[in-house]
N, C-alpha and C positions, 0 to 999 in steps of 0.2 A: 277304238284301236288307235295307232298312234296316226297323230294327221300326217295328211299329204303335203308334199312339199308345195310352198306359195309360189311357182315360177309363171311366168308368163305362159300362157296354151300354146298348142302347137298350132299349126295352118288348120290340122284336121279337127280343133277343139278339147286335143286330150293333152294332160300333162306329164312330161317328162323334165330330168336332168339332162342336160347336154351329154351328148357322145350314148345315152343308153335308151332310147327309142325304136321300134318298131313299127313296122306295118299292122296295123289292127285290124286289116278284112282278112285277113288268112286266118287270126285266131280267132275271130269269129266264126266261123267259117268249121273252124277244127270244133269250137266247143258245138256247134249246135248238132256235130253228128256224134263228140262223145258222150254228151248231156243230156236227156232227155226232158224233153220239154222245155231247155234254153232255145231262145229266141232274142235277136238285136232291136231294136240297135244296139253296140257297146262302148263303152264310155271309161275309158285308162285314166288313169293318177298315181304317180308314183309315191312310194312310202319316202317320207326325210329318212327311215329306218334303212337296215341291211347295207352293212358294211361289205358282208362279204355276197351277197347273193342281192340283188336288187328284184326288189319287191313290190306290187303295183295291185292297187285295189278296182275289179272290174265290176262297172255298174251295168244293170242290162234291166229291161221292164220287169218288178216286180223279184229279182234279184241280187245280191250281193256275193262278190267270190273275189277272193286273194290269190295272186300266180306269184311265185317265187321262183327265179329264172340262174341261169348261170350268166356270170360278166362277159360280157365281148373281150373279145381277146386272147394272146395266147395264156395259158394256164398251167401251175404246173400237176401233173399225173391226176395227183391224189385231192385237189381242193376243189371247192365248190362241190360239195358231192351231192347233188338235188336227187339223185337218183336214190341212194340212201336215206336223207331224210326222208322222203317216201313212204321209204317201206318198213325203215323205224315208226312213223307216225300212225302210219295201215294197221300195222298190230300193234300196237299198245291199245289203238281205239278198237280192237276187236278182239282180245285178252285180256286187259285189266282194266284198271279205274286211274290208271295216270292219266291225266286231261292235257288232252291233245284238241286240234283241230279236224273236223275231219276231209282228209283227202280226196278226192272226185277221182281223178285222171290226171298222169304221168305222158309228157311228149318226151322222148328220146328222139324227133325228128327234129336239126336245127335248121330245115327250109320253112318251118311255119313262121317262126319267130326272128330265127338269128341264132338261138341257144337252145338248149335241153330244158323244160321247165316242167312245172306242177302248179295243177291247182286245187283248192282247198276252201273249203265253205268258209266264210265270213265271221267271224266270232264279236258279238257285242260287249263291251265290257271297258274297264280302267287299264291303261300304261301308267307305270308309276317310272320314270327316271333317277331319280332320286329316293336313295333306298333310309333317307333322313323322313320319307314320308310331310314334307310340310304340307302339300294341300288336302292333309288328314286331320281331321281333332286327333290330341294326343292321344285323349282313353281309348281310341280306334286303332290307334298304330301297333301295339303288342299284338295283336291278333291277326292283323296281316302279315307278319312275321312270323308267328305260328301257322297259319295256315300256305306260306311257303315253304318254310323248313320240311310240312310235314307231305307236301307234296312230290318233293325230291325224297322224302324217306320211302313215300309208294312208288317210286321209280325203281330203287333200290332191292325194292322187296319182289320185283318182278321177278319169277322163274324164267329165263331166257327161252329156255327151251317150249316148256309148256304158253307163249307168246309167238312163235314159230320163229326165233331170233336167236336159237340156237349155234347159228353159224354165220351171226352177224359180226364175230370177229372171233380172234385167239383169245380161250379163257383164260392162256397161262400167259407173263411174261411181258404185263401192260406195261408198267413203270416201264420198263426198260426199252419196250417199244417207243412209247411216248418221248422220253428221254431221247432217242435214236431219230427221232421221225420229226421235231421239233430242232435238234441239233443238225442234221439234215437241210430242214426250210431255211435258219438261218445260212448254213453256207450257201444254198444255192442263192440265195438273195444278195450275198454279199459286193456281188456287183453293183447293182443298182442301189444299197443302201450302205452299205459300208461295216468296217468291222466297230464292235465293241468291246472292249475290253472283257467286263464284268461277265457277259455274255460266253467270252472263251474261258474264263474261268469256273461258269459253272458248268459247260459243256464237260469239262475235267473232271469237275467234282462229284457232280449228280449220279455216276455209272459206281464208284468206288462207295456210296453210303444208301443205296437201294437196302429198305426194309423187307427183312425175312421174319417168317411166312407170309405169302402172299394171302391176303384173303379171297374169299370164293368170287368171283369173276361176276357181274351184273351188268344189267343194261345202263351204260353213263351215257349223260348227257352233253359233256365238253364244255359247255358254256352257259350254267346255269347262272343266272343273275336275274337281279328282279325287273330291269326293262327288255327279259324276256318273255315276260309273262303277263297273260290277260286275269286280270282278276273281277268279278261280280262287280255290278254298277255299287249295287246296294248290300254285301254282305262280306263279309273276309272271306273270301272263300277264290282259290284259282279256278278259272275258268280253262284255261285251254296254255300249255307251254309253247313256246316259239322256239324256230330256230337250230334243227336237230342236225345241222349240217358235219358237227364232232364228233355224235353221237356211235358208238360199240360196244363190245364187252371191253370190259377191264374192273380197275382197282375203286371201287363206290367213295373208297375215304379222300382216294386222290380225288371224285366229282363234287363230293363235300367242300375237302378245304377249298378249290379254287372258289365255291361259293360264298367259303367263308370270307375270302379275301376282302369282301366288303366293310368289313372290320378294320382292316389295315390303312388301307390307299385312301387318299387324298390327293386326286389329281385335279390339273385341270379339263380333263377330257373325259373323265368317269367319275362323277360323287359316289363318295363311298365313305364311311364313318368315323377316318383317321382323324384324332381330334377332338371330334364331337363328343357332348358332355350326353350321355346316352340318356340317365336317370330325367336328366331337363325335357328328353324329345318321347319320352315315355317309349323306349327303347332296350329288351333287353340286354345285357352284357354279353360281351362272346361265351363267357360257359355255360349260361344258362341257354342258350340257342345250340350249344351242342349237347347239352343236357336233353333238350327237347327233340333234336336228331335220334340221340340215342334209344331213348323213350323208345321212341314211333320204332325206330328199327328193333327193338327188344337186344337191345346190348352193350357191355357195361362202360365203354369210353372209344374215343376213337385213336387208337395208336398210333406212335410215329407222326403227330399232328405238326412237329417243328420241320422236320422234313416235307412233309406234304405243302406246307405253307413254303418253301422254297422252290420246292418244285412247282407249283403252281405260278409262283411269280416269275420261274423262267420262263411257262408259258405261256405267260400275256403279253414278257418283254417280244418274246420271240413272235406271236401275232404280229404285235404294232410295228415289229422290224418288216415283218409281210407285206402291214401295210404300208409303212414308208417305200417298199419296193414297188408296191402297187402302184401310188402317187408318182413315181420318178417314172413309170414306164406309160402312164395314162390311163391305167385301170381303173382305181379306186372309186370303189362305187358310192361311199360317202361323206357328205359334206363337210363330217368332221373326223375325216383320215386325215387332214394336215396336224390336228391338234393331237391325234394317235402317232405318228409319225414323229411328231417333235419329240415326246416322252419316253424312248426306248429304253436311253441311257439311263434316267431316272428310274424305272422298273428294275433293270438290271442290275442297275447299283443296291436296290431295296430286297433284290432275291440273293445278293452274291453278303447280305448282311444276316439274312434271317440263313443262310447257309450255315455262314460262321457261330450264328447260335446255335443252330441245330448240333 
C-alpha cells in the first residue's frame, strides 16, 4: 500500500503529520471492544496519501488495519463524508464483485479520536502513481489498464438497488446537481482562495449545454484514478478501490470521462498522459480504452464524451480551488495540497477550452 510518511515519531513512538494526531489509547481501547479478538499494543503511521480524509495504517500483534478519519477543523456540510464511504464500501463487498476493502467498524463518536472515522482491513498489493506505468515492463502495462477500465465497468454494472444503495442518492438530475454543488464549493471558497476567471465562465456555461437523455443512474465513484487503487503484487488484476468519499448515484459516463482525464493532463502535481508517446510506453490510445469501457459495459459508445471531458475538468479545477482554501485556513491534510492549490487556474483555463470544443 502506499508508504507512510518519513517524519520524525511522536514522544509516544507513532507517526504523524503536524496539526493531525491523536490520542491512541482511546482507539485502542474502542477497537478491542469493536473487534473481536483485537488486542494492543497499537502502533499509528500516517499515510503521505489522503488529501482529503487523513489516513493511517494501525499495526497491533499479528494484525494490520487502515482508519480513514475526517480532518480537524471546521468543515463545510457536505465533505469529508467517511460516513458514506462506509456504507458504499459495506455493500458493494456484500452485493457484487467491485473490489473494495473490507470495512470492520464505523465511529460517529468524535471524543474517541477528535473526528468521525472508519476502519477497514489492510489490503496487500501495488500503488501505482503514475498512470505512465514506468516501474512496469511495458508488455505488462496494457493489461493493467484493462484490468482498470474493467473494474470501473463492474462498478457501473451494479444494480443500485439490488446492493441495498438504492437511496444512496437522486437517480434523476446528476449533471445538474454536480454542476450546482461544485459551483457552489467554489463560491463558498472564494474567500479564502480567490476568484478565477475561467471558473466563472464555466459556472455560466456548464447548466445551458447539460446532455439529454440522461442515462440510467449507477453507483459512481467521483474519483476514480489509478493512484486509487490497489492492484495484485503479481498479476493485473485490482485488488480493492480506495477512496469512495464522492461516491452516489448519478451519470456512469460523467465517472468515466473524469477517469479518462488521464489522457489529457499533464501537471505538475498529477502525472497523467498529456504528451506522452502512448505506442513507446506500450500504452493504449484513448479510443481503444473506451473501446474496452464499452465492451465490458455491453454498449455501443459513450455519448456526449466532449462535454463530459469539460465537465470533468471543472471538477478537478473546482477540488484544487478546495483545496487552496484548505491550505489558506490550515486544514489541508496533504503534503502536496501546495502543488494542487497552485494549478487551479491552469485546470480551469484547460476545461473553459475543451468547453469551447465541445
Amino acid at each position: 500500500m502506499i508508504p507512510p510518511v518519513t517524519a520524525a515519531a511522536s514522544p509516544a513512538g507513532h507517526d504523524f503529520r503536524a496539526g493531525f494526531e491523536f490520542e491512541v489509547a482511546p482507539l485502542e481501547a474502542w477497537l478491542a471492544v469493536q473487534l473481536p479478538g483485537f488486542r494492543g499494543p497499537l502502533q499509528v503511521r500516517q499515510f503521505s496519501g489522503g488529501q482529503s480524509n487523513p489516513t493511517y495504517l494501525l499495526e497491533a500483534p499479528g494484525r494490520r488495519l487502515v482508519l480513514r478519519r475526517k480532518p480537524p477543523g471546521v468543515l463545510l456540510p457536505s465533505a469529508h463524508a467517511i460516513e458514506r464511504e462506509f456504507r458504499v464500501m459495506r455493500a458493494l463487498g456484500r452485493h457484487s464483485d467491485v473490489p473494495v476493502a473490507t470495512v470492520l467498524a464505523l465511529c460517529e463518536d468524535a471524543s474517541v479520536i477528535g473526528t468521525a472515522f472508519y476502519v477497514m482491513a489492510h489490503v496487500e498489493g501495488r500503488v501505482f502513481w503514475d498512470p505512465a506505468l514506468p516501474e512496469v515492463p511495458r508488455a505488462a502495462r496494457a493489461a493493467i489498464f484493462r484490468a482498470m477500465v474493467e473494474a470501473l465497468a463492474r462498478l457501473h454494472a451494479v444494480p443500485p438497488a439490488a446492493a441495498g444503495l438504492g437511496d444512496f442518492g437522486r437517480p434523476e438530475g446528476y449533471l445538474a446537481r454536480q454542476v450546482a454543488r461544485w459551483s457552489r464549493q467554489y463560491a463558498g471558497d472564494l474567500e479564502a482562495a480567490g476568484r478565477v476567471e475561467a471558473m466563472e465562465r464555466m459556472i455560466d456555461w456548464l447548466p445551458r449545454h447539460l446532455p439529454r437523455p440522461e442515462p440510467p443512474a449507477a453507483v459512481v465513484h467521483g474519483d476514480y484514478r489509478i493512484d486509487n487503487l490497489i492492484f495484485d503484487a503479481r498479476e493485473p488484476r485490482v485488488r480493492a478501490v480506495l477512496d469512495w468519499e464522492l461516491a452516489t448515484l448519478g451519470d456512469p459516463f460523467a465517472d468515466f470521462a473524469y477517469h479518462l482525464m488521464m489522457y489529457r493532463l499533464d501537471l505538475g502535481s498529477i502525472a497523467g498522459l498529456g504528451g506522452c508517446d502512448l505506442d513507446a510506453l506500450g500504452l493504449p490510445p484513448e479510443r481503444e480504452y473506451v473501446a474496452w469501457y464499452c465492451e465490458r459495459r455491453g454498449i455501443r459508445e459513450v455519448p456526449h464524451l466532449d462535454f463530459y471531458g469539460a465537465f470533468c475538468l471543472f471538477k478537478l479545477a473546482a477540488i484544487f480551488h478546495g483545496i487552496r482554501a484548505r491550505v489558506t485556513r490550515g486544514t489541508a491534510a496533504g503534503g502536496e495540497a501546495r502543488r494542487y492549490a497552485a494549478e487551479v487556474e491552469q485546470v480551469a483555463a484547460l476545461a473553459w477550452r475543451q468547453a469551447q470544443g465541445a
